[in-house]
C-alpha positions as CSV (number, residue, x, y, z in Angstrom):
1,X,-9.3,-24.4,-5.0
2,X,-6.3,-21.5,-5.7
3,X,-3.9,-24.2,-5.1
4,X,-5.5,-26.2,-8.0
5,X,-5.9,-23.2,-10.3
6,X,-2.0,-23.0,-9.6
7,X,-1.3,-26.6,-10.2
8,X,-3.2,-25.9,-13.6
9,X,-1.3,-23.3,-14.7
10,X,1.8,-24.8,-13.5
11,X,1.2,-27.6,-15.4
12,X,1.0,-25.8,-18.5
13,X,4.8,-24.5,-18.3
14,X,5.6,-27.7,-17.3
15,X,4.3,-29.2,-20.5
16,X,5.4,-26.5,-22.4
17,X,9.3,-27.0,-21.1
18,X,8.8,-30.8,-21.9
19,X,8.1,-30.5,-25.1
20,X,11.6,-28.6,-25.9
21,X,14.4,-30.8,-27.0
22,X,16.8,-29.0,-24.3
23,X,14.0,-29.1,-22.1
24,X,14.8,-25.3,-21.4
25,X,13.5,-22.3,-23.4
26,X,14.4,-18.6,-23.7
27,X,12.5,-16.0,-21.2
28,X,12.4,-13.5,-23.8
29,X,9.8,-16.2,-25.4
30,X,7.7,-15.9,-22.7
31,X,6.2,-12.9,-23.7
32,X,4.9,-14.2,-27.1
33,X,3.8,-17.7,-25.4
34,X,1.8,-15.5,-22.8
35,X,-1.7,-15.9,-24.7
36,X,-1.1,-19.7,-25.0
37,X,-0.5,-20.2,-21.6
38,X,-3.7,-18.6,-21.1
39,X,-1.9,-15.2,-19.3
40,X,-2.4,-11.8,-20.3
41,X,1.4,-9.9,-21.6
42,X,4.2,-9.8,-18.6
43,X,2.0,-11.9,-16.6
44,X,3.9,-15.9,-17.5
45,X,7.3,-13.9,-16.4
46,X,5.8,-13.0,-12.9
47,X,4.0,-16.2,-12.8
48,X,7.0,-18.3,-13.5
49,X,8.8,-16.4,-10.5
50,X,6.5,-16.7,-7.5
51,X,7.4,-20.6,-7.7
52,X,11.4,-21.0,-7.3
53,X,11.2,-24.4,-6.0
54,X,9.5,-25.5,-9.5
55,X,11.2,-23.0,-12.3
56,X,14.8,-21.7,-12.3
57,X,16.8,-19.4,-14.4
58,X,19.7,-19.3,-15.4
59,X,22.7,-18.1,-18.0
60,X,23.8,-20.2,-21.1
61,X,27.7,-20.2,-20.4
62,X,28.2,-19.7,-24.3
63,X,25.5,-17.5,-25.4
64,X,24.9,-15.3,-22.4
65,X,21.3,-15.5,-22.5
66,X,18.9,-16.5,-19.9
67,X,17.0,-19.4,-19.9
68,X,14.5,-21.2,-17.6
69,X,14.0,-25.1,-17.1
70,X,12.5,-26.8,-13.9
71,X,14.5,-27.3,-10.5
72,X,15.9,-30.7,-9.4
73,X,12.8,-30.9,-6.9
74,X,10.0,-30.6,-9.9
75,X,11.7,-33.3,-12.3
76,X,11.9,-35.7,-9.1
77,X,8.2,-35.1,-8.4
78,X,7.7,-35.8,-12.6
79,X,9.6,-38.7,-12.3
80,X,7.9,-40.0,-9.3
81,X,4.1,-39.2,-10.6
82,X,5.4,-41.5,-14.2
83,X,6.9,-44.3,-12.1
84,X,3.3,-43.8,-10.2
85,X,1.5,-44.0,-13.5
86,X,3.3,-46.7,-14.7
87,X,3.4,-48.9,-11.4
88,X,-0.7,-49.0,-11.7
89,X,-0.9,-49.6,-15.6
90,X,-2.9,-52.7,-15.1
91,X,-5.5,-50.4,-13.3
92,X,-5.4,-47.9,-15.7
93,X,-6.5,-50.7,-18.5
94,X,-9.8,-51.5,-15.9
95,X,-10.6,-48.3,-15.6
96,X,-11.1,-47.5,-19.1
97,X,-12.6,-50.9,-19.7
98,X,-15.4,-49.8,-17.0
99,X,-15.7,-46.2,-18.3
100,X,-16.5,-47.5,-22.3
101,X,-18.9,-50.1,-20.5
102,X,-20.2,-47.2,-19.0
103,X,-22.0,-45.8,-22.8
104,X,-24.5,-46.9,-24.8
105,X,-22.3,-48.3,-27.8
106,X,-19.2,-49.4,-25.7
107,X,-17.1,-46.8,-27.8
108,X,-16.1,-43.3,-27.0
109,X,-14.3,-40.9,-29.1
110,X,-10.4,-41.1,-28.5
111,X,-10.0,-36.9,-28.0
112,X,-12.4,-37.1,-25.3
113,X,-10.5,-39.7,-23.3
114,X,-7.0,-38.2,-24.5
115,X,-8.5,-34.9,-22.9
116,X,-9.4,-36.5,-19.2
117,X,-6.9,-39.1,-19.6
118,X,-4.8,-37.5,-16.8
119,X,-7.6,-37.5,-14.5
120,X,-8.4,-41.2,-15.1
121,X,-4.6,-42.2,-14.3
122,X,-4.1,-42.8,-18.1
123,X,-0.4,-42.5,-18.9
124,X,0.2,-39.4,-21.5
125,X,1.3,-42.4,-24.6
126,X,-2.3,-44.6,-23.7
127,X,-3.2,-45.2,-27.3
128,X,0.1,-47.3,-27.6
129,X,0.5,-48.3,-23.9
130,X,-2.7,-49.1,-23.3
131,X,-5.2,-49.1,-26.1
132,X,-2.9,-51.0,-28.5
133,X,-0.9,-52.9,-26.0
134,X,-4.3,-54.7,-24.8
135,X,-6.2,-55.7,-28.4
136,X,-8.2,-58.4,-26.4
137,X,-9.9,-55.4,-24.3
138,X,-9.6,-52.2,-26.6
139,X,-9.9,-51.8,-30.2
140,X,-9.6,-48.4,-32.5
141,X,-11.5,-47.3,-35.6
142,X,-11.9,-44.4,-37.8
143,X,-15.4,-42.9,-37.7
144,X,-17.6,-42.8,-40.9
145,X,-19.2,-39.5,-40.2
146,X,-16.6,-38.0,-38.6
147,X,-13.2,-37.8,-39.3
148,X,-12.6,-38.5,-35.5
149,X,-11.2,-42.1,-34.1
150,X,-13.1,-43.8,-31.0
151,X,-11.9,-46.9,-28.6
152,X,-13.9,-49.5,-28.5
153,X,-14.6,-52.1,-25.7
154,X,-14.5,-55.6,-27.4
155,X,-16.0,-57.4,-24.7
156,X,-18.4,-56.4,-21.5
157,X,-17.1,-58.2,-18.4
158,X,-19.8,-58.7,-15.8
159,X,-17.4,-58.9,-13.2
160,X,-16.9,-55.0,-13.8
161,X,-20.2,-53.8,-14.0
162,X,-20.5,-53.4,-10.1
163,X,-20.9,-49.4,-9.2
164,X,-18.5,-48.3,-6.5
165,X,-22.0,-46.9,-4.5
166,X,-23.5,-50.4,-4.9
167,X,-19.9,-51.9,-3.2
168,X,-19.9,-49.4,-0.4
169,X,-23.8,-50.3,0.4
170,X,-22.9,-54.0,0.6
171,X,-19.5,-53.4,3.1
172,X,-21.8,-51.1,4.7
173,X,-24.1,-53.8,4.7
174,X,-21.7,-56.8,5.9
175,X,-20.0,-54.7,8.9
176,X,-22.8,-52.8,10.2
177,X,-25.6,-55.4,9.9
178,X,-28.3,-52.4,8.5
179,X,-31.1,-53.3,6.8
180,X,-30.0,-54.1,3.3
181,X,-34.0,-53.0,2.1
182,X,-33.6,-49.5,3.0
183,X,-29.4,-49.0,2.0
184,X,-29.6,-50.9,-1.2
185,X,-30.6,-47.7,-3.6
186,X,-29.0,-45.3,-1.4
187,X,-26.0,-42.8,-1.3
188,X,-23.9,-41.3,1.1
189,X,-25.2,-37.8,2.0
190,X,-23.1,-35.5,3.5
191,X,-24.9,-32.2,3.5
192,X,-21.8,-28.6,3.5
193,X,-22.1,-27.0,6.8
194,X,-24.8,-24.4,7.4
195,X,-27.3,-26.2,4.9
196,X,-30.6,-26.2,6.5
197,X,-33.0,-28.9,6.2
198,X,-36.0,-29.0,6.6
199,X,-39.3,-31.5,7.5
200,X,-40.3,-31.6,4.2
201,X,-36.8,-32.0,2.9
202,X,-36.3,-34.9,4.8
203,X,-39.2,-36.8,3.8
204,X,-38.2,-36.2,0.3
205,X,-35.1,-37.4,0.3
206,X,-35.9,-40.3,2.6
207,X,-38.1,-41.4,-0.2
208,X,-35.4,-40.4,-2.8
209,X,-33.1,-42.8,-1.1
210,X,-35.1,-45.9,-1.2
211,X,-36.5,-45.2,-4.9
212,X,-34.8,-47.8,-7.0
213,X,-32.7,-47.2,-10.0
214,X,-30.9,-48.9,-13.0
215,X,-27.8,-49.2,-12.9
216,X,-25.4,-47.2,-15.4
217,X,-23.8,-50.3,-16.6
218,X,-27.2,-52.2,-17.1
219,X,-28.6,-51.9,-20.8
220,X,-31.7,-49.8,-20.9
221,X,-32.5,-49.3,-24.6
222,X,-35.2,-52.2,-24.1
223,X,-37.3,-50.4,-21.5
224,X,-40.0,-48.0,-21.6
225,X,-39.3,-45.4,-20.3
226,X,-42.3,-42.7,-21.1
227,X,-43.7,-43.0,-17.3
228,X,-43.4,-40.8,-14.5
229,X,-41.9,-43.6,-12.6
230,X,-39.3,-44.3,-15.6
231,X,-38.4,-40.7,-15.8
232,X,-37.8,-40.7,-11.4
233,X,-35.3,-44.1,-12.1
234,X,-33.5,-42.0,-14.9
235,X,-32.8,-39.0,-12.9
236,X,-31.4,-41.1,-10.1
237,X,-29.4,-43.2,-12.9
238,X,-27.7,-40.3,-14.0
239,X,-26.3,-39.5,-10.4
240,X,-25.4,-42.7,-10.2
241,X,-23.6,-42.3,-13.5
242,X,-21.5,-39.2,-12.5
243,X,-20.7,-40.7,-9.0
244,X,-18.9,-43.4,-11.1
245,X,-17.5,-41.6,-13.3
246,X,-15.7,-39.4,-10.3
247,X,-14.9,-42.7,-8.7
248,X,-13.2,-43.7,-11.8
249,X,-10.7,-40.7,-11.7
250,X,-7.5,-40.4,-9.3
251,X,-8.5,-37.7,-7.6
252,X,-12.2,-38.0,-7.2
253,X,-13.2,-34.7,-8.8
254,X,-13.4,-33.7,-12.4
255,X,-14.5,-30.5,-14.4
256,X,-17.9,-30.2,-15.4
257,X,-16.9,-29.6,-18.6
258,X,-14.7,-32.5,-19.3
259,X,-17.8,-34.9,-17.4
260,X,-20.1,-32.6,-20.1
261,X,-17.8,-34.7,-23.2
262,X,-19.7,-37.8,-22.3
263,X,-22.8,-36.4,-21.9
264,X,-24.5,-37.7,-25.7
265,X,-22.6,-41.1,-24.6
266,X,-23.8,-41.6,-21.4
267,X,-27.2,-40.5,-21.4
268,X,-26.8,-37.4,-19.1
269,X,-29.1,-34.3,-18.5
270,X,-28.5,-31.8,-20.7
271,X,-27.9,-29.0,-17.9
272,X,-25.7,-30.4,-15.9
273,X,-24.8,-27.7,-13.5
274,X,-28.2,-27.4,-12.7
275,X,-28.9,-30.7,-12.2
276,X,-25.8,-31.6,-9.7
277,X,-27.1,-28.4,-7.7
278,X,-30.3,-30.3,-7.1
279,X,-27.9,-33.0,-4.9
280,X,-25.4,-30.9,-3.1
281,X,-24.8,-33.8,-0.5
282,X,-23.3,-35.9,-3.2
283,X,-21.5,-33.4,-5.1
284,X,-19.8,-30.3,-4.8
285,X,-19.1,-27.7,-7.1
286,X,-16.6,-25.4,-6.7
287,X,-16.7,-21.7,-9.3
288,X,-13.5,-20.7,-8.5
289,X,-11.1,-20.6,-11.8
290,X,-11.2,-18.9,-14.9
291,X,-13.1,-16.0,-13.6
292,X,-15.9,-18.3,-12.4
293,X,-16.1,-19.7,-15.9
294,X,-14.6,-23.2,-14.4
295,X,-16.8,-25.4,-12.7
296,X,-14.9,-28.5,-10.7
297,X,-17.3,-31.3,-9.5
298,X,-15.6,-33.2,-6.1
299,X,-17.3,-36.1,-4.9
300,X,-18.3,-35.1,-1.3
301,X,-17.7,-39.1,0.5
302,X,-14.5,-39.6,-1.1
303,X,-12.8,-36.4,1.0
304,X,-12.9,-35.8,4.8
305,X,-11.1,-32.3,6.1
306,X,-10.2,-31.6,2.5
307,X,-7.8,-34.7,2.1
308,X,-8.7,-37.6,0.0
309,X,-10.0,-40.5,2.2
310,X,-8.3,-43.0,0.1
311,X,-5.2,-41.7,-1.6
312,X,-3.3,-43.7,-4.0
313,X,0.2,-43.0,-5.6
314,X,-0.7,-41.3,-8.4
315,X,-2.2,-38.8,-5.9
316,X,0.1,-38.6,-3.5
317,X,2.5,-37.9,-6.3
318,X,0.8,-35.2,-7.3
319,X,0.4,-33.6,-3.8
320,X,4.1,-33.1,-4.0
321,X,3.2,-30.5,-6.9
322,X,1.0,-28.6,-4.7
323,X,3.6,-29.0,-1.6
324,X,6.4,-27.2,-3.8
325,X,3.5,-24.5,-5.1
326,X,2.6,-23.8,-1.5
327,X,6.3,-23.6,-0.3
328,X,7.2,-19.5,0.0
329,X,10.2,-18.1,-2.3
330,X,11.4,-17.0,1.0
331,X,11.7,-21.0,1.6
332,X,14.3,-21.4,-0.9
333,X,16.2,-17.8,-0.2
334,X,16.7,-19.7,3.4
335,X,17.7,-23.2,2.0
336,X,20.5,-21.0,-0.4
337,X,21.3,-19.3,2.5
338,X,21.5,-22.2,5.1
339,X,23.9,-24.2,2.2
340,X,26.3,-21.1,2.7
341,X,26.5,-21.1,6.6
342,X,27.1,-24.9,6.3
343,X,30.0,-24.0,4.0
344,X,30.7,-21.5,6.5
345,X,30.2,-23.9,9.2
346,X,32.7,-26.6,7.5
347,X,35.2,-24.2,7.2
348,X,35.4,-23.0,10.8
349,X,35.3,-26.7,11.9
350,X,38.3,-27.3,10.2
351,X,40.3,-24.4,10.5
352,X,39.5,-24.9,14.7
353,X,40.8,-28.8,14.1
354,X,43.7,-27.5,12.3
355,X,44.4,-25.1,15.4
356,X,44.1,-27.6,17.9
357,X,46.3,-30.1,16.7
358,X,49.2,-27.4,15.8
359,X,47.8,-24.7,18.7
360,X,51.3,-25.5,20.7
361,X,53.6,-24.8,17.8
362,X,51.8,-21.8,16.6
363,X,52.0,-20.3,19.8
364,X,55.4,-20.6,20.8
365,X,56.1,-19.1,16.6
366,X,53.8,-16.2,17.7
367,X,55.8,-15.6,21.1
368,X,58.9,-16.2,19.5
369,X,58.1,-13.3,16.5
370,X,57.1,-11.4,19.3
371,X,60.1,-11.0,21.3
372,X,62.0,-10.4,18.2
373,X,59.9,-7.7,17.4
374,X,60.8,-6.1,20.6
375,X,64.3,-6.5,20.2
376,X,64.3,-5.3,17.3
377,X,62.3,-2.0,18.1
378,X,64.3,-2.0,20.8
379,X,67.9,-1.5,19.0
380,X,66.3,0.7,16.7
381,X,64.8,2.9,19.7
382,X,68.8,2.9,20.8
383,X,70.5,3.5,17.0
384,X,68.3,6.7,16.6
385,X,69.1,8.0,20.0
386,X,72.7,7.8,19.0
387,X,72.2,9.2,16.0
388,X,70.4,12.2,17.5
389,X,72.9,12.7,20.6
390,X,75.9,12.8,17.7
391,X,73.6,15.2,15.4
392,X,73.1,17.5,18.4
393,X,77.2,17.8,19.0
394,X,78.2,18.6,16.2
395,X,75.4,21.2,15.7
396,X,77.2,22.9,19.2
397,X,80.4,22.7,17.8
398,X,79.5,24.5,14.5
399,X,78.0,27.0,16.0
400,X,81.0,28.0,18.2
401,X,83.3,27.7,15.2
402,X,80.7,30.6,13.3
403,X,80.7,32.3,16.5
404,X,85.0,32.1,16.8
405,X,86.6,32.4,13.3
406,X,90.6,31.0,13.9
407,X,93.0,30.6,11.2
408,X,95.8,27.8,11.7
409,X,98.8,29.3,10.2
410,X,102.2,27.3,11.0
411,X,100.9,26.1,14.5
412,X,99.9,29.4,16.3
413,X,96.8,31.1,16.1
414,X,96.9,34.5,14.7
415,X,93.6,37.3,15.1
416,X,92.7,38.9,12.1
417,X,92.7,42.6,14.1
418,X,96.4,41.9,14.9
419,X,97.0,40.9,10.8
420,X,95.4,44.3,9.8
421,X,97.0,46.0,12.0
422,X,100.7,44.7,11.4
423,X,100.0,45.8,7.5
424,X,99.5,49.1,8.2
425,X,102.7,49.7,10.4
426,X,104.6,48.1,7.2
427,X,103.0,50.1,4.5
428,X,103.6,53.7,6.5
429,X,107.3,52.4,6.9
C-alpha cells in the first residue's frame, strides 16, 4: 500500500505538470502549490526528488531559472497508459452501461463518475468520447433540484445484467462438475492468513453461502421487503453489489469513499466500513494513507501473491508507474554514470583501432625522434665541454699575465726595476 500512496501523490504532479502549456513549471512554485498537492511547506520539493526516473530539473537556457517537467521514461509510460485507454474504448462504453444499470433510476450524477472515472478505465475527455459519442446508450441532463448533471442509461440490455460472481459459479460449474444447488448463491472465500475460524463460524457461513439473493441488476422496488428473510437477501445483495462494482474497475479495488458516492444510488448500507468488516474473505480493507483516514477496498479473488490474477493493459500500464517509483535514485546516478564509461569505452575502442592500423609508422616516428634526441644531447654534451676546456685556458693564462706584468717596447722586453733605475743614474748626472 506505500507504493500506491506514492502512485497517488505522483499522480498529482503529474496532473499538475499536464495542465501547463510548457508542460514544465518553476520550482520556486512549488512551495505555494504545497497545500494543493496535499504536502505540508518544503515537503512537494523533497518529494519531487526521491523519484528521478519520473521528475527532472533543469535550467531555462534564456532565463536561468530552474524548472521541472517529467523524464523521457514517465511521458512513455503516459503515452502508453492513453494508447491503453483508448485501445479498450469499446469496453469502457460497457462498463459504464453495466454500472448505471447497476442503480435504481439508471442515472448517476456525472461528478461522481468523473471522480472514479480513472478507476473504471474511463478516458479523462468521457463526456465527449464516450457519453456523447454513444447517444444510443448514454444520454445527459440537467437536474431540476440540483444544479448538478447525471448520465443516463437509455436502454437496459439483458445481456449485461449477468454479475461477474454469477459467471464464475457457472465456469466453476461447467469445468469442475460441482453441484450447481449448493455454488449457485455463493462467493469465493478466501479468509487473510492467521484468521481463525471456528465451528460455529463455519456453520454460519455455510448457511450464508446457500441463502439466495437478488441480484443487483434485478428490479426490486416491487417486493416486500419488511421480513426477516427480505432483510437477510438485502444484506447479501449489497455484497453482491460492491463485488461488481470492484469487478467493474481496472484494477479490482477502489476507495471506500469513492464506492460511498453510490451509496443513495445503489441501495447500500449506510456504514459501509463496518459492514465490509463483517465479510473479510471477500474484501479487504487496507488503512494505510492519509494518516489512516483512507480506506481502499481490494477484492480478495481477483489478486493471488499481491499481483492481479487477470491483468489487462490499462493495468499493466500502470504498473510501469509503480516500477519507476520503486526504482532507487541511485538507479539512475548508475545509468548516468554507465552512459559516461560507454563514452569512455567508445573512445578507447577507437583510439586502440586507430593505433593498430598506424602502430608500425608511429613507432618507427617515435624511434626515429628518439635517436635524434640523442644526437642531439649528444653534440650539445660535446659544445659545452669545449666551451668549458677553452674558458679554463684562458682563465690560466690571465692569471700568469697578473702574476708577470711585461711591457713590449720596440721588440725587447724591458723590467720596470731596470727603467727606474736607469732614471735615477740620468737625473744625478
Amino acid at each position: 500500500m506505500e507504493v500506491h500512496k506514492k502512485i497517488r501523490k505522483v499522480l498529482k504532479f503529474q496532473d499538475l505538470l499536464l495542465s501547463q502549456p510548457t508542460k514544465s513549471l518553476r520550482v520556486a512554485r512549488l512551495d505555494a502549490l504545497s497545500r494543493r498537492l496535499g504536502f505540508k511547506q518544503f515537503e512537494a520539493g523533497v518529494f519531487m526528488l526521491k523519484f528521478p526516473h519520473i521528475f527532472e530539473i533543469y535550467e531555462h537556457p534564456v532565463q536561468r531559472i530552474l524548472y521541472f517537467r517529467l523524464t523521457r521514461k514517465a511521458k512513455l509510460q503516459i503515452d502508453q497508459e492513453n494508447n491503453a485507454l483508448q485501445a479498450q474504448i469499446s469496453l469502457a462504453v460497457t462498463r459504464l452501461r453495466k454500472l448505471l444499470m447497476l442503480s435504481k433510476t439508471g442515472r448517476l450524477r456525472l461528478e461522481h463518475v468523473r471522480i472514479a472515472g480513472n478507476e473504471f478505465g474511463l478516458p479523462d475527455d468521457f463526456e465527449y468520447s464516450v457519453v456523447l459519442k454513444y447517444p444510443c446508450y448514454f444520454r445527459l441532463y440537467d437536474g431540476k433540484d440540483t444544479r448538478s448533471k447525471y448520465i443516463e442509461l437509455i436502454d437496459r440490455d439483458s445481456i449485461l445484467g449477468v454479475c461477474s460472481i454469477e459467471a464464475s459459479m457457472e465456469r466453476e460449474y461447467r469445468e469442475r462438475g460441482i453441484d450447481a444447488e449448493n455454488i449457485r448463491f455463493s462467493f469465493i472465500i478466501n479468509f487473510p492468513p492467521g484468521f481463525k475460524i471456528g465451528k460455529y463460524y463455519k456453520i454460519a457461513v455455510w448457511k450464508w453461502q446457500r441463502l439466495p439473493y437478488w441480484s443487483p441488476y434485478e428490479n426490486i422496488s416491487g417486493f416486500d421487503l419488511r421480513s426477516l428473510e427480505a432483510q437477510k437477501r438485502m444484506e447479501k445483495r449489497a455484497v453482491a453489489m460492491i463485488h461488481e462494482i470492484l469487478s467493474l474497475t481496472v484494477e479490482k479495488k477502489k476507495s471506500l469513499e469513492r464506492i460511498a458516492h453510490f451509496r443513495m444510488a445503489m441501495d447500500m448500507p449506510k456504514k459501509l466500513k463496518d459492514f465490509l468488516l463483517q465479510h473479510q474473505g471477500i474484501f479487504y480493507i487496507s488503512t494505510r494513507g492519509n494518516h489512516g483516514k483512507l480506506h481502499t477496498v481490494f477484492l480478495r479473488e481477483a489478486y493471488k501473491k499481491g499481483e492481479l490474477v487477470e491483468p489487462n493493459e490499462s493495468y499493466l500500464a500502470r504498473r510501469k508507474l509503480a516500477e519507476l517509483i520503486l526504482l532507487s535514485p541511485r538507479k539512475d546516478n548508475v545509468d548516468r554514470e554507465l552512459s559516461g564509461f560507454r563514452r569512455d569505452d567508445e573512445r578507447r575502442s577507437l583510439r586502440n583501432e586507430y593505433i593498430e592500423k598506424n602502430g608500425e609508422s608511429n613507432m618507427l616516428e617515435e624511434q626515429l625522434k628518439r635517436n635524434e634526441g640523442r644526437i642531439s644531447d649528444q653534440s650539445d654534451s660535446d659544445s659545452s665541454v669545449d666551451l668549458e676546456t677553452k674558458e679554463g685556458e684562458q682563465a690560466e693564462s690571465n692569471s700568469d699575465m697578473d702574476s708577470n706584468v711585461n711591457f713590449h717596447f720596440f721588440g725587447n722586453n724591458i723590467d720596470c726595476s731596470d727603467v727606474s733605475d736607469a732614471e735615477a743614474v740620468h737625473l744625478s748626472s
